[in-house]
N, C-alpha and C positions, 0 to 999 in steps of 0.2 A: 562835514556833518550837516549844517545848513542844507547844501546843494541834495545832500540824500536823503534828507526828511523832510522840504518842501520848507523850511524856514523854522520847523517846529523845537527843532535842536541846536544849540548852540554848544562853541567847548572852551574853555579856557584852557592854554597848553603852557604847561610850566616846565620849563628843560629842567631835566634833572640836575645839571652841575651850576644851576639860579635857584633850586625849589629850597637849598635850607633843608634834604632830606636825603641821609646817606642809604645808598643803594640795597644795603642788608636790612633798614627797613620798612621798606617798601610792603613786602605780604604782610606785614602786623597790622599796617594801617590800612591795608587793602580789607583786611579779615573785621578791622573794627569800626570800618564803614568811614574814616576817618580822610579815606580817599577814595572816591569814585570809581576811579577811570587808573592805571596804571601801568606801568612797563615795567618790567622786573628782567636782569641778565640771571641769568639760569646759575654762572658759575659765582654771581657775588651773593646770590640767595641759598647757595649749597653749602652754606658757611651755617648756616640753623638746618638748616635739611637735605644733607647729601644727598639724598635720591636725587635732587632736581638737577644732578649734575651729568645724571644717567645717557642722553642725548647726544653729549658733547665731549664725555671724555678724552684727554689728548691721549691721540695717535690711533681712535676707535675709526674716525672719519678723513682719510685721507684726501678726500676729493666730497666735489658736491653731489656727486651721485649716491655717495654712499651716507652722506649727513641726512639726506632726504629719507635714505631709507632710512635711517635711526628715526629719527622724524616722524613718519608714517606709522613703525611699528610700536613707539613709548607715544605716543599723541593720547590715546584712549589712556592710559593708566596716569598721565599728568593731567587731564584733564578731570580723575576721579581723585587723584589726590588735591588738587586745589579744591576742589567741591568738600570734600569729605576734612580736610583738615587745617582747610584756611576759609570756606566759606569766599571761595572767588570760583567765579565762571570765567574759563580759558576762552578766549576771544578769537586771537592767531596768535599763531608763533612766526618769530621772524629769528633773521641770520645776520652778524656781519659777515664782510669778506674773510677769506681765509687769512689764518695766523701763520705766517711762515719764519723759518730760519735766516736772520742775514747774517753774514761774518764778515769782520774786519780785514781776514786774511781769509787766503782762499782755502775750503775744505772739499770733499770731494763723497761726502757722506757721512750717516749720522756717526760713524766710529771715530769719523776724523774731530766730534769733538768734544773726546777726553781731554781735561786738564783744564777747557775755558771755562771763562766765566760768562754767565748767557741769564741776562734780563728775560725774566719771567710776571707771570701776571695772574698766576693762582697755583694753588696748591698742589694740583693736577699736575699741572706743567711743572710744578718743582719738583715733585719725583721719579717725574719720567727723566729730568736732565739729570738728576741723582743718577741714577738706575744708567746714563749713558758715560757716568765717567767723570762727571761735570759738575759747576756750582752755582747752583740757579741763585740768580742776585735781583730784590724788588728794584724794578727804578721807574719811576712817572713816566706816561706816556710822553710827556712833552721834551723829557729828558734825554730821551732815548741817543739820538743823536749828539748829543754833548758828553755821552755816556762812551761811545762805541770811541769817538775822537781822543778823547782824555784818559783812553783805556782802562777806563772804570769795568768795562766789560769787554769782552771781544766781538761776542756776540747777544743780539736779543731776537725774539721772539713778537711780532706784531702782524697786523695786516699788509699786505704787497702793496698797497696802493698807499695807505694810511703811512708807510713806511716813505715811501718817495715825497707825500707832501711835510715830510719831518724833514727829507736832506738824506735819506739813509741810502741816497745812489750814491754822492761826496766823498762820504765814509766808509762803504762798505765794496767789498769788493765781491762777495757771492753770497747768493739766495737760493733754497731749493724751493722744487714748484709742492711740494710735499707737505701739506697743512699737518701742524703737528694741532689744532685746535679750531675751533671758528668763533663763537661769542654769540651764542644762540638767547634770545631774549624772547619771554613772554610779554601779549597783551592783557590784560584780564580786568576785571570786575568787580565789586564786591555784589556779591548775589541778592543782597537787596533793593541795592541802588537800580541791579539791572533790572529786577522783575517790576520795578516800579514804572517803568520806562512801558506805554503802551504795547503791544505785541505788532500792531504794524511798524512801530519805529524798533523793536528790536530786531524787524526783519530787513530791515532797510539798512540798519548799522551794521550787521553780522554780512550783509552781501556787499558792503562796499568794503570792511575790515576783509573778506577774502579774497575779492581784488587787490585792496591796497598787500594782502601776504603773497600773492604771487609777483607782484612786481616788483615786491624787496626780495624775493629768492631771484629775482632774474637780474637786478640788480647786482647783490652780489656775487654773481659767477660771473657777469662782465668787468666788474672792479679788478677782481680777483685776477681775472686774464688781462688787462690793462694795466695791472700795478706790474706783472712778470715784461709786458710788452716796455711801459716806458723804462722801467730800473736795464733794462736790457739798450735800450736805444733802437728799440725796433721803429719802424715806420707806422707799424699800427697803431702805437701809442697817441693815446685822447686827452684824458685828460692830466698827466701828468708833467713830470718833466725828466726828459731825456736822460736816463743815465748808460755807464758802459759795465752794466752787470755781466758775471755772469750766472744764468740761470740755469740752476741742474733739475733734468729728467730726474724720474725717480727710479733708482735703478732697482734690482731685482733680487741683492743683498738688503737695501733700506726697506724695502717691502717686508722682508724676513726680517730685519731687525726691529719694525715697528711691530708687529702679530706679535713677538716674542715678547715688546716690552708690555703691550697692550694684554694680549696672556699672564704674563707673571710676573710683572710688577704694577700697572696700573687698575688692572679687576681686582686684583687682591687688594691692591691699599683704602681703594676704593671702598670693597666691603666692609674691612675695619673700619673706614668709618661710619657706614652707612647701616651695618648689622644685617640678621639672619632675613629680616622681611627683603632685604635687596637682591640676596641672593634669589630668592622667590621671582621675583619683578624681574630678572634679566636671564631667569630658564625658562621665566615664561614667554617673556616678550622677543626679547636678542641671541638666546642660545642659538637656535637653528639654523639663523639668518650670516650667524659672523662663526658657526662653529666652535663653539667655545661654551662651556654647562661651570656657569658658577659653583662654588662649593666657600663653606663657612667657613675660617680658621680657627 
């Protein structure tokens, strides 16, 4: 910030797991001016306002191409909902790397697995592994691998790459390349702080935040392809560490079995919790695009 306002701007940056501030309240104090500047994860904020989980639902985005689209077509109506009912201006939106499947034992698709028990990390995800057969169990990130060892679970659900530097090549013996989610995170504002802020320095901050969002989307599609390369033992692998995964394609039944879950169990649960305006917001924005026309229960 310095470097892009000529010295005029300074930031103080507080990590969220140091700031003393848990992540579901993040928009109240963004809304009450009580924080500046903030980052918000889309799926820990959908816990007060499910729309905001619209982007990312699991098994909507298989891959990064199709997150983007999500992305492009809900931008404009998250950017009036934060205006319109938090009194924050949308900055960028950013991504982590893909959430994918690891197992202890080997599976060979998502039917293969009824019966485990599979580390989850929101609500989303816990009823799509409902809906597969399965019993989504919360465990801490940091856990994950003392989890999968100790057969607390068989399988969990985390980033490719995020997963290797846990150990989850040691323990696990298959991964699909098949994001069942990704951890899509806003930047934003509180809209008085921002307008306070000259207009040449809001121009100068808004053009380096959409630099710095295309280099976190390109960021994480090379994670994401380098967590499957090292958990694999390929040659390609950067920055991880070498394991002897095996890494499944996404075959042509798991495509049909995600549409299916994503169709009728994951829109629907969604909209119970999200109500009648959601359904609105995704025939307007998502119907066309993924084929699929909300309706209310």
């Amino acid at each position: 910030m310095p470097r892009l306002t000529s010295g005029r701007v300074q930031a103080d940056i507080a990590p969220s797991d140091r700031s003393g501030i848990r992540g579901a309240e993040m928009l109240g104090l963004l809304r009450l001016g009580v924080i500046s500047f903030g980052t918000i994860t889309l799926a820990v904020a959908a816990s007060d306002e499910p729309e905001l989980s619209a982007m990312d639902l699991p098994a909507l985005n298989p891959d990064i191409a199709s997150l983007q689209q999500s992305r492009d077509l809900l931008r404009p109506r998250l950017e009036t909902l934060l205006r319109e009912r938090y009194n924050v201006q949308l900055l960028a939106v950013y991504t982590y790397p893909a959430q994918v499947m690891f197992c202890r034992e080997r599976f060979t698709g998502l039917a293969d697995l009824a019966g485990r028990r599979i580390r989850v990390s929101s609500v989303g995800q816990g009823e799509l592994i409902e809906a597969l057969g399965a019993t989504p169990v919360v465990v801490p990130f940091a856990q994950i691998a003392s989890a999968i060892k100790d057969r607390i679970v068989e399988c969990a659900i985390t980033g490719s790459l995020s997963g290797n530097a846990l150990g989850l090549q040691a323990v696990a013996s298959t991964m699909s390349r098949q994001a069942i989610s990704w951890g899509v995170s806003l930047f934003g504002a509180n809209i008085s702080a921002w307008h306070a802020l000259p207009v040449e320095v809001r121009t100068q901050l808004q053009e380096g935040l959409s630099a710095l969002e295309t280099r976190i989307w390109q960021a994480a599609e090379l994670e994401t392809e380098d967590g499957f390369a090292c958990n694999a033992g390929l040659p390609q692998c950067i920055r991880g560490k070498p394991g002897r995964m095996v890494v499944l394609d996404t075959a042509l039944q798991d495509q049909q079995t995600r549409a299916r879950l994503l169709r009728g169990v994951v829109l629907p649960k969604w909209i119970q919790r999200c109500g009648e305006e959601c359904v609105t917001v995704w025939n307007r924005y998502m119907a066309a695009a993924r084929g699929i026309t909300a309706a209310a229960k």
